[in-house]
C-alpha positions in Angstrom: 0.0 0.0 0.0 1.5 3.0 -1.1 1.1 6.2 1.5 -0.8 8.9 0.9 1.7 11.7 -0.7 4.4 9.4 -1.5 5.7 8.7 -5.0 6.8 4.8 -5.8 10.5 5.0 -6.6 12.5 2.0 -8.3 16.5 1.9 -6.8 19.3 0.3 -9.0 22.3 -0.4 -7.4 23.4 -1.2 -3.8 22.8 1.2 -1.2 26.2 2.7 -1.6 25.9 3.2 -5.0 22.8 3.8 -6.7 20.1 5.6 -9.0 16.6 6.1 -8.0 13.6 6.9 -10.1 10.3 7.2 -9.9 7.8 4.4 -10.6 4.5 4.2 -11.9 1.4 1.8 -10.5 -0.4 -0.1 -13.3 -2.8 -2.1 -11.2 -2.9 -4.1 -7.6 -0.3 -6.1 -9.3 2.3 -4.1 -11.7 4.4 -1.6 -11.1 6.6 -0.3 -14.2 9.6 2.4 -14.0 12.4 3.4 -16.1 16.2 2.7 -16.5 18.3 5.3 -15.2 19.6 7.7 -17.4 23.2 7.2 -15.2 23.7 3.7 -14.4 25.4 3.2 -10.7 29.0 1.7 -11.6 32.7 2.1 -10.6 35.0 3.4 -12.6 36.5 -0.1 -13.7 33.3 -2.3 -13.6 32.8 -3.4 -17.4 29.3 -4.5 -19.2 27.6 -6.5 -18.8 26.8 -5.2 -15.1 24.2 -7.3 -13.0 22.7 -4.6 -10.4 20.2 -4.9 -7.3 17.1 -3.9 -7.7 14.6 -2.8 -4.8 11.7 -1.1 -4.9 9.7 1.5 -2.5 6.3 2.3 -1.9 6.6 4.8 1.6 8.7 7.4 2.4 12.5 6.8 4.2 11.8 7.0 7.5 11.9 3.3 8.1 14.4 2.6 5.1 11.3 1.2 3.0 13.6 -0.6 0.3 12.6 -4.2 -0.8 15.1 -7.1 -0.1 14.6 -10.0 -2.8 17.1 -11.9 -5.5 16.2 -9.7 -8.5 18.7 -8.0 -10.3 18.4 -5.9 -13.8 21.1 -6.3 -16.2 22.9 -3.5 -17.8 24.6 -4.5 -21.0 26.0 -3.4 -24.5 24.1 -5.1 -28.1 26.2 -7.4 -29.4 27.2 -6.8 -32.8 26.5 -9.9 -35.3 28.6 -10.6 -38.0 27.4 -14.1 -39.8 24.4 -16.3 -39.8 24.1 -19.3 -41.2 22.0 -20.6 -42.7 20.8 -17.0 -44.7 17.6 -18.5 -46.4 15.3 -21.0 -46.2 11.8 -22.2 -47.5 8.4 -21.0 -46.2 7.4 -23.1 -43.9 10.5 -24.6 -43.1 12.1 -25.0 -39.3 15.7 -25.0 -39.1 18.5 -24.2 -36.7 20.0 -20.8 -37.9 23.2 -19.7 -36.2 24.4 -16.1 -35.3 28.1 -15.7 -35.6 29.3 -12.4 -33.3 31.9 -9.8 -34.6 35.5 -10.1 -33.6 35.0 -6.6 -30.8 31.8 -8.3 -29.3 30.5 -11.2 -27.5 27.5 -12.6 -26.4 26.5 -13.5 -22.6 25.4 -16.1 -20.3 21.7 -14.5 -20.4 20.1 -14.2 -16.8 17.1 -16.5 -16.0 13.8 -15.6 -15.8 13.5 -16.3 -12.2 15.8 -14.9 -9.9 18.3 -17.8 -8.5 16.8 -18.9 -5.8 18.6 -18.5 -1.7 20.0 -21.3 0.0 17.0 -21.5 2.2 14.8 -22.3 -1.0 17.8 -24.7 -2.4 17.5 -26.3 0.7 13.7 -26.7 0.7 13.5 -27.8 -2.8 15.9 -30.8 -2.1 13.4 -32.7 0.0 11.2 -32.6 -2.8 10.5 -36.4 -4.6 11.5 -37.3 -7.9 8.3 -36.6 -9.5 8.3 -33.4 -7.6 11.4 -32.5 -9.1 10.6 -33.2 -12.6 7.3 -31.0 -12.7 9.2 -27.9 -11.5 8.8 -25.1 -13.9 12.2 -24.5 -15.9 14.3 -21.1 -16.4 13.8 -19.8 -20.2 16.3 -18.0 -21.6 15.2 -14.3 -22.3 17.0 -14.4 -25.7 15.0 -14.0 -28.9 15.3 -13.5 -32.6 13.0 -11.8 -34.9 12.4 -12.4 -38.5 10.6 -9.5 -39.7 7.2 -10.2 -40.1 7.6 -13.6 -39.6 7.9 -13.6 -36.2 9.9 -14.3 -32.6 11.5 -17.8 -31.6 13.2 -18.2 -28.4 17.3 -18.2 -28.7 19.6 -20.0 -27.5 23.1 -19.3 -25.7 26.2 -21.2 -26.9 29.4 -18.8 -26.2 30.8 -16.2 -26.3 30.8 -16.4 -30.0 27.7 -18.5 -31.2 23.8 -17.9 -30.0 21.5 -19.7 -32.5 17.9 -20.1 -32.9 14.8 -21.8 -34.6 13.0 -20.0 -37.7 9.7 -19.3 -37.0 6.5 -21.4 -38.1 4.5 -19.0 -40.3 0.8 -19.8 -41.5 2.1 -17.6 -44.9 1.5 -20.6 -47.9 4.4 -21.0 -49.7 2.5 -20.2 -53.0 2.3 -16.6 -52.0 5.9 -16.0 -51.4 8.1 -15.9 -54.3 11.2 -14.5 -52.7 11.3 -12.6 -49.5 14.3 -11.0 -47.5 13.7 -9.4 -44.1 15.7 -8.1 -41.0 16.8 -10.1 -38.3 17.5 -9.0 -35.2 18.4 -10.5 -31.8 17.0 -9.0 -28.3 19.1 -10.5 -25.3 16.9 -9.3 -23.0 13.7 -10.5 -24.9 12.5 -6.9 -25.6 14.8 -4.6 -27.4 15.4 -5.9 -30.7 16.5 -2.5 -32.5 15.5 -3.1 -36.0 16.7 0.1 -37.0 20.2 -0.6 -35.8 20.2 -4.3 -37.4 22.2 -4.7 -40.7 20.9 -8.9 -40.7 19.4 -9.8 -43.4 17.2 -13.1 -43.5 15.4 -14.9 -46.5 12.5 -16.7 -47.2 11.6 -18.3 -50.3 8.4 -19.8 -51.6 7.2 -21.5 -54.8 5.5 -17.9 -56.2 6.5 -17.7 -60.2 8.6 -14.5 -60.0 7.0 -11.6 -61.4 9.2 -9.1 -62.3 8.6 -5.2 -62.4 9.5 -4.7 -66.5 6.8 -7.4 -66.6 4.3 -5.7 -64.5 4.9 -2.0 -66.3 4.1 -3.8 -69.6 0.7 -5.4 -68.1 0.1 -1.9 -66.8 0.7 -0.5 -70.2 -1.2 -3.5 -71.3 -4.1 -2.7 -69.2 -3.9 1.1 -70.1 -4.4 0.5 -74.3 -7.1 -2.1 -74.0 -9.1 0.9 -71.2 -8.2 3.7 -74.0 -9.3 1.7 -76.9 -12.9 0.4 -75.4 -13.2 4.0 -74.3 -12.6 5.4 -78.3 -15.5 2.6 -79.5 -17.7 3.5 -76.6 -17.3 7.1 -77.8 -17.5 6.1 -81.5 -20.8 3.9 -80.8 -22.2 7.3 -79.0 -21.5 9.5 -81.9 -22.4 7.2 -84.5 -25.3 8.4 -86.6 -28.6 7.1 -86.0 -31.4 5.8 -88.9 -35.0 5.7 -89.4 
């Protein structure tokens, strides 16, 4: 419950070294807030940067700061250089693998769910086999996009490799002659920039390629045959008429 005159603030960083902003309630529920402009870091500390993250709802009086295992990850995009394969058919699943540039690397992504303490550890391991089994997995946050296409879960390899699926598309391969759209990779599952992204990724159907000389001339085509009907319709209007 948030008190009456007090704004919800978001802190990154321990409390030695930190950024605070201001936080916004979406329901009962969610509570959304911005990255810092400044991110809280020494001098030396190098990207990518896993930070704390609290949250408070009342004022400072009674140091009103959350204490859980979430942290927020601060990092630099890593810049992709190859992927392989470059095209495939419509329809088609496939591995494709993203090669990064000589200056970058990728990163172990974070999971999900924040690593749990030793007190959970602990509790977990008294769980049965069967117990064990059903527990719900961390997915990686990684993802690729394909244009239009759409988003498939990535996956971490090294520092050098990611790769991921192509995505199932309910586009019929008859409507697709050739296709080539940008790939990007979000490592945090959310910022893919598009507009950054020099990947380019194909898709290619069974479409007879049309090409645009041959679509000018069945424009031109189209144009003659809608001058000369409209030249006999004038001539039939103007032709003289007989008792």
């Amino acid at each position: 419950m948030v008190e009456e005159g007090i704004t919800p603030r978001c802190r990154f960083g321990t409390p030695a070294n930190f950024a605070i902003v201001e936080a916004e309630i979406l329901s009962y529920s969610r509570l959304a807030c911005r990255f810092p402009e400044n991110i809280p870091l020494t001098p030396t500390a190098a990207l990518p940067r896993d930070l704390p993250f609290s949250i408070a709802l009342s004022g400072d009086e009674f140091n009103p700061w959350t204490e859980t295992p979430h942290k927020v990850r601060f990092y630099e995009q890593p810049v992709i250089e190859k992927v392989d394969p470059i095209e495939i058919e419509v329809g088609k699943i496939v591995e494709v693998y993203l090669t990064v540039a000589e200056d970058s690397e990728f990163f172990d992504p974070m999971p999900l769910s924040p690593i749990p303490d030793s007190e959970t550890i602990k509790d977990q391991s008294n769980l049965s086999d069967e117990q064990q089994e059903n527990k719900p997995l961390s997915l990686s946050p990684i993802k690729c996009r394909f244009g239009r296409f759409g988003e498939t879960n990535a996956m971490y390899i090294n520092a050098t490799y990611i790769k991921c699926t192509t995505p199932p598309t309910d586009e019929p391969p008859d409507s697709i002659y050739k296709e080539t759209v940008v790939l990007s990779v979000a490592m945090n599952g959310q910022d893919f920039e598009e507009d950054k992204s020099e990947l380019e990724f194909t898709f290619i159907g069974t479409a007879p390629y049309i090409s645009f000389a041959t679509i000018m001339l069945t424009l031109i085509a189209i144009g003659i045959i809608a001058v000369a009907v409209i030249f006999m319709a004038t001539d039939f209007m103007n032709a003289p008429s007989f008792p």
